[in-house]
MILUMLO-947432 format. One line per 10 residues: number of its first residue (from 1); their letters; for each residue x, y, z of N, C-alpha, C, O. Coordinates in pm, 1 decimal, decimal comma. Each point is the difference from the previous one (the first is absolute). Example, Ala and Ser with C-alpha at 12.3 -4.5 7.8 and 13.67 -1.06 7.14 Angstrom:
REM residues 2
1) as) 1319,0/-569,0/780,0/-89,0/119,0/0,0/90,0/120,0/0,0/103,6/-1,9/66,5; -138,6/106,9/-138,5/82,0/119,0/6,0/-77,0/109,0/73,0/50,9/110,8/16,9 $
END
This chain:
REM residues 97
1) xxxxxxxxxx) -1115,9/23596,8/1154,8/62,9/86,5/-98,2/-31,3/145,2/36,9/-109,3/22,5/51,9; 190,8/73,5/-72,7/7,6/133,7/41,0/-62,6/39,3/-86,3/-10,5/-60,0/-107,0; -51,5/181,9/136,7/-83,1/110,4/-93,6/105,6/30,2/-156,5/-35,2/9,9/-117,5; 146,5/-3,6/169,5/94,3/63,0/-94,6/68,8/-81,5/-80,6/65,2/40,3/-96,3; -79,5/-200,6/142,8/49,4/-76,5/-72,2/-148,7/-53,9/-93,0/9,3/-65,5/-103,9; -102,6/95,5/147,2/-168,5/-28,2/-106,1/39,9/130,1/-81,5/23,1/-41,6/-113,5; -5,3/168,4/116,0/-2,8/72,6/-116,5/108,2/-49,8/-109,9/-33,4/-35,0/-113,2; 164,7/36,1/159,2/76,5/-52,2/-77,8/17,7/-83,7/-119,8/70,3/7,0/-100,9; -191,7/-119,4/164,5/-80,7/-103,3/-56,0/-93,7/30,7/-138,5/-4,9/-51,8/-111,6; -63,4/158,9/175,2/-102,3/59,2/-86,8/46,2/81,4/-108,2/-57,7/5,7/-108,6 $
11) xxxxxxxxxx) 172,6/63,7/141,0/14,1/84,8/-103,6/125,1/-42,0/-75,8/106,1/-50,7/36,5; -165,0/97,4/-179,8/88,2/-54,7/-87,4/114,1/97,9/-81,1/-17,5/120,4/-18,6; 133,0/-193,5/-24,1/140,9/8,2/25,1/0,3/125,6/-93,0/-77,9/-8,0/-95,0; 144,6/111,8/104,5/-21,7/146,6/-62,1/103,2/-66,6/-125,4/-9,5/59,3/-107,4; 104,2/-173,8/111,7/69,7/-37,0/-84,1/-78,7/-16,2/-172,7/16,3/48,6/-111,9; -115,3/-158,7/186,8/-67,7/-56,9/-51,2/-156,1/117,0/-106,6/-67,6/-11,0/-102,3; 82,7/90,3/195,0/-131,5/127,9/-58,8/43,8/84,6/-118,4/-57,4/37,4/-102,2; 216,2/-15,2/167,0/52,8/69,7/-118,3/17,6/-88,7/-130,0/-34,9/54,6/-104,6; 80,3/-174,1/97,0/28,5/-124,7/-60,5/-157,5/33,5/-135,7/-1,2/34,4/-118,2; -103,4/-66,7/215,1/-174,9/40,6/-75,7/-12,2/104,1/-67,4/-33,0/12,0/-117,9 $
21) xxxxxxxxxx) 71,4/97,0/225,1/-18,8/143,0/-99,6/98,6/-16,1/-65,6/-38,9/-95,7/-66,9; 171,3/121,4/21,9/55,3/-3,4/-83,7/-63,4/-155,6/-128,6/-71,8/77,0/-63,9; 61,5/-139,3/31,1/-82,7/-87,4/-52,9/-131,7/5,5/-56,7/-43,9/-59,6/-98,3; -26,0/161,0/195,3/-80,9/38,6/-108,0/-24,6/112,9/-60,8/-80,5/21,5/-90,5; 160,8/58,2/149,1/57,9/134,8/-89,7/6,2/-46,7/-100,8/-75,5/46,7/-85,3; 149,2/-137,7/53,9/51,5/-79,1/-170,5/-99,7/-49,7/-40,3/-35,7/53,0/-105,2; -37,3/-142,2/143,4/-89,2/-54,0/-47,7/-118,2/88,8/-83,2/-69,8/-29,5/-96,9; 79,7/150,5/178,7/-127,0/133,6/-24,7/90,9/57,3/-114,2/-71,5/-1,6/-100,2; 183,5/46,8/70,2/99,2/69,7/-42,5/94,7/-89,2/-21,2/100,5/-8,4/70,7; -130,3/-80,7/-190,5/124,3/-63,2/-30,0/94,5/93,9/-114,1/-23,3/97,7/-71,2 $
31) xxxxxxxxxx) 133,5/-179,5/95,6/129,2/70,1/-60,6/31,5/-24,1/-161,5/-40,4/-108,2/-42,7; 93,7/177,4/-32,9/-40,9/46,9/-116,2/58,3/-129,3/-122,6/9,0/17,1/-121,6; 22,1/-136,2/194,1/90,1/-86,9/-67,2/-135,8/-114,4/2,6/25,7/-112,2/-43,9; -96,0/125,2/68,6/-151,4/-96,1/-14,0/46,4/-121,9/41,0/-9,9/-84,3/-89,1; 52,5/47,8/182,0/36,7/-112,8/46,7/-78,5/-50,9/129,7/60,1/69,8/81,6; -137,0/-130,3/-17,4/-46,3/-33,5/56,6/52,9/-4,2/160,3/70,9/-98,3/21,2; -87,4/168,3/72,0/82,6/-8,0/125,7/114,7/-1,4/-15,7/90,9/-83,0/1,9; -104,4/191,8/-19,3/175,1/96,2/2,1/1,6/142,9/54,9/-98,3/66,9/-31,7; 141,9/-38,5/67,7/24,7/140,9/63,5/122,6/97,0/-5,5/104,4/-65,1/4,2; -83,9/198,9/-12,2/108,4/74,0/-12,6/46,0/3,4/84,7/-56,7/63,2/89,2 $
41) xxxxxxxxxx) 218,2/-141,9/-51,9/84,1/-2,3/121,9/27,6/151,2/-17,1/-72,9/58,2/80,3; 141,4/23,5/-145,2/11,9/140,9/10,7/-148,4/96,6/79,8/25,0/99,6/67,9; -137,0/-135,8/-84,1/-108,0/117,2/32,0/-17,1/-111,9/163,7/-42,8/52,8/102,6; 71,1/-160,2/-103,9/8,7/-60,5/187,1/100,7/88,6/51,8/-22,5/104,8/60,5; 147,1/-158,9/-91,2/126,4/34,3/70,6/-38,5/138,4/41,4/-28,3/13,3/119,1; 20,8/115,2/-212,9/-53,2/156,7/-7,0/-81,3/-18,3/123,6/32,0/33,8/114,0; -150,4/-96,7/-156,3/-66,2/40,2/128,3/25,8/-63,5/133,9/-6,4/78,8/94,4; 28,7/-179,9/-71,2/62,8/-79,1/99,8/124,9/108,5/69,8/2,7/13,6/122,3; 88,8/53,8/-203,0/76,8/101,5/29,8/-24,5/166,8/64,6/64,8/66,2/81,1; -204,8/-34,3/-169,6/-83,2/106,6/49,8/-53,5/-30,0/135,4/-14,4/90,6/82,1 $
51) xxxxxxxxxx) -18,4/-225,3/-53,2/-52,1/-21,4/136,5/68,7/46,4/87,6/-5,5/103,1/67,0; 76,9/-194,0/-72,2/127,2/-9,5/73,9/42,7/138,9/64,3/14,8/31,6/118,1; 1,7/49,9/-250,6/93,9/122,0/56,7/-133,1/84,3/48,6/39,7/88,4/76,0; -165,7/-83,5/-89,6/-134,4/67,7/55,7/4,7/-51,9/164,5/13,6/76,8/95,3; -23,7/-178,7/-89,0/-3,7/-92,9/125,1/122,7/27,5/113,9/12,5/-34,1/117,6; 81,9/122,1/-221,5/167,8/-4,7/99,8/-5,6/116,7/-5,9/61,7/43,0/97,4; -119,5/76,4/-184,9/35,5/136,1/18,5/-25,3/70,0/121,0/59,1/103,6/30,3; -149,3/-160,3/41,7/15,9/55,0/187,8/92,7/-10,8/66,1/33,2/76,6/90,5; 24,4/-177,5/-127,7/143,5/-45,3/131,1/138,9/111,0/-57,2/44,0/65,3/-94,7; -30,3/-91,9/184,8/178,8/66,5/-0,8/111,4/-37,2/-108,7/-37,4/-106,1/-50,1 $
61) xxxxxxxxxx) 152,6/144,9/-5,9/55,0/-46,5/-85,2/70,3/-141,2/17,9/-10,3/-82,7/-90,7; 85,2/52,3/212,2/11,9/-75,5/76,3/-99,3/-100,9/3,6/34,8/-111,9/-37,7; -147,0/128,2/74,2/-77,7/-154,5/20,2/-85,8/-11,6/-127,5/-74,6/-97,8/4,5; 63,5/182,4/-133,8/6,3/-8,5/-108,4/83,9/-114,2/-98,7/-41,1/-91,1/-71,8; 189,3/145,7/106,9/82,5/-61,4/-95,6/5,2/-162,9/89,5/21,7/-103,6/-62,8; -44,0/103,8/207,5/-49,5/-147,3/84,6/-70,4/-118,9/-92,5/29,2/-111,6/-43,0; -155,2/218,0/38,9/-114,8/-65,3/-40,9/29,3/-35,5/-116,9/-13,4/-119,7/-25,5; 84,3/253,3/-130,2/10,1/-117,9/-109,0/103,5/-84,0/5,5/3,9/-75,5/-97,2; 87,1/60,2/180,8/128,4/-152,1/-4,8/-103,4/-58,8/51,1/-74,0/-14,5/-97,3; -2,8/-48,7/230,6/-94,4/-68,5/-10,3/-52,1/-93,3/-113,1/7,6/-120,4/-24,3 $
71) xxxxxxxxxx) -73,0/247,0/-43,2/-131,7/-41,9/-128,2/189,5/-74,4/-73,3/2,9/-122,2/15,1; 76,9/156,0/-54,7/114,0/-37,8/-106,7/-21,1/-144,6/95,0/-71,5/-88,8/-46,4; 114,4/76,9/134,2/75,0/-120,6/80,2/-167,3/-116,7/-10,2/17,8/-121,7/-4,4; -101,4/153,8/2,9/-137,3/-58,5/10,1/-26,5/-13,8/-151,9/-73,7/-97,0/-17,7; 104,2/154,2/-90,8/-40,3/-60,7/-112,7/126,1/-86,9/-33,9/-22,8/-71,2/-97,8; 131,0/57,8/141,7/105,6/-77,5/-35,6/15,3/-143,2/38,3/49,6/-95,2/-60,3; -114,2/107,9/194,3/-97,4/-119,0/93,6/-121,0/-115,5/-125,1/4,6/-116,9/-38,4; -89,8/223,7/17,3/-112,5/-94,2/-80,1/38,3/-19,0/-110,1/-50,2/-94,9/-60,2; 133,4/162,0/5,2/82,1/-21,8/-123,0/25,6/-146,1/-35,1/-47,1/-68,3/-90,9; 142,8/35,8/196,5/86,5/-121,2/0,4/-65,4/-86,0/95,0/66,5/-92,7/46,2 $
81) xxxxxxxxxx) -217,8/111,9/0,4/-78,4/-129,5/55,8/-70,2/-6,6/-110,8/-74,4/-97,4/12,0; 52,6/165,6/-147,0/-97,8/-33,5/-51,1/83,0/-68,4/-115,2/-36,7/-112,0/-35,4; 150,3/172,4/-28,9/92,9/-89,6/-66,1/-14,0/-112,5/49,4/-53,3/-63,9/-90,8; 71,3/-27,4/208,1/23,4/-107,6/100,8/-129,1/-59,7/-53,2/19,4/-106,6/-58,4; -171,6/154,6/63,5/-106,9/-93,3/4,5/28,5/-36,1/-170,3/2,4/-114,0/-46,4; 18,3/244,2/-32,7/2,7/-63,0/-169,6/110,1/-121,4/13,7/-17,8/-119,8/-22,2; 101,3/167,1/52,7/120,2/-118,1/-3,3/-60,6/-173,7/75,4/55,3/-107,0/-25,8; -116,6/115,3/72,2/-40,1/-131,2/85,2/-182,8/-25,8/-98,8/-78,5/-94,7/-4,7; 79,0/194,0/-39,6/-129,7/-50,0/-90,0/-133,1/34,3/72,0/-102,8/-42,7/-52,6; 92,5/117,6/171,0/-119,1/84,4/103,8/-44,1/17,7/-98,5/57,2/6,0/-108,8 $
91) xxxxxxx) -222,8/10,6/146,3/-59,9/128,2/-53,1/24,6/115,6/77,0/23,9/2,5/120,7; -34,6/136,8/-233,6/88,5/111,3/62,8/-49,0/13,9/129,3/78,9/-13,3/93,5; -280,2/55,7/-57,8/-90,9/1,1/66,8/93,3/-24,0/155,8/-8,9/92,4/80,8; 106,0/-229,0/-37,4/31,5/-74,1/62,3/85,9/155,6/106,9/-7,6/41,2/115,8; 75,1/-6,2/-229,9/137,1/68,5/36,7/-88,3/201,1/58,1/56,3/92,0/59,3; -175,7/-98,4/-102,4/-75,0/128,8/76,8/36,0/68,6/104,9/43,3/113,7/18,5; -78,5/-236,0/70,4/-13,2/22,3/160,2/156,5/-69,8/64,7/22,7/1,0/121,0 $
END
């Protein structure tokens, strides 16, 4: 096994980190409806969006507007694999990676 295929190994999925931090943001700061593991899709989306455009404001307008059809075409993707695992009865967990 290659050096680069052992880190790969080791390190874990930035999917998955954000998945935690966001999770226990809530958990620390739950949301004002006292419901137990729930979270504000409006204050994700916001920031998930602030990233985004922080993370893209270096590039050009051009590989800007690239990058968000990308992110559009990639959440439209897990969208409808994750519809697919509810529909077949997955746990969501399944449909992550």
């Amino acid at each position: 096994m290659s050096r680069d295929q052992e880190v790969n190994e080791e390190r874990q999925c930035l999917h998955c980190l954000m998945v935690e931090l966001i999770d226990d943001f809530f958990a620390e700061n739950p949301v004002a409806t006292g419901e137990p593991n729930t979270f504000d899709t409006d204050e994700v989306i916001t920031a998930l969006a602030k990233m985004v455009a922080e993370l893209t404001s270096s590039q050009g307008g051009g590989i800007r507007q690239s990058m968000i059809e990308q992110l559009t075409r990639e959440i439209l993707k897990y969208d409808t694999e994750f519809r697919q695992h509810e529909a077949m009865g997955a746990p969501s967990s399944d449909a992550r990676h």
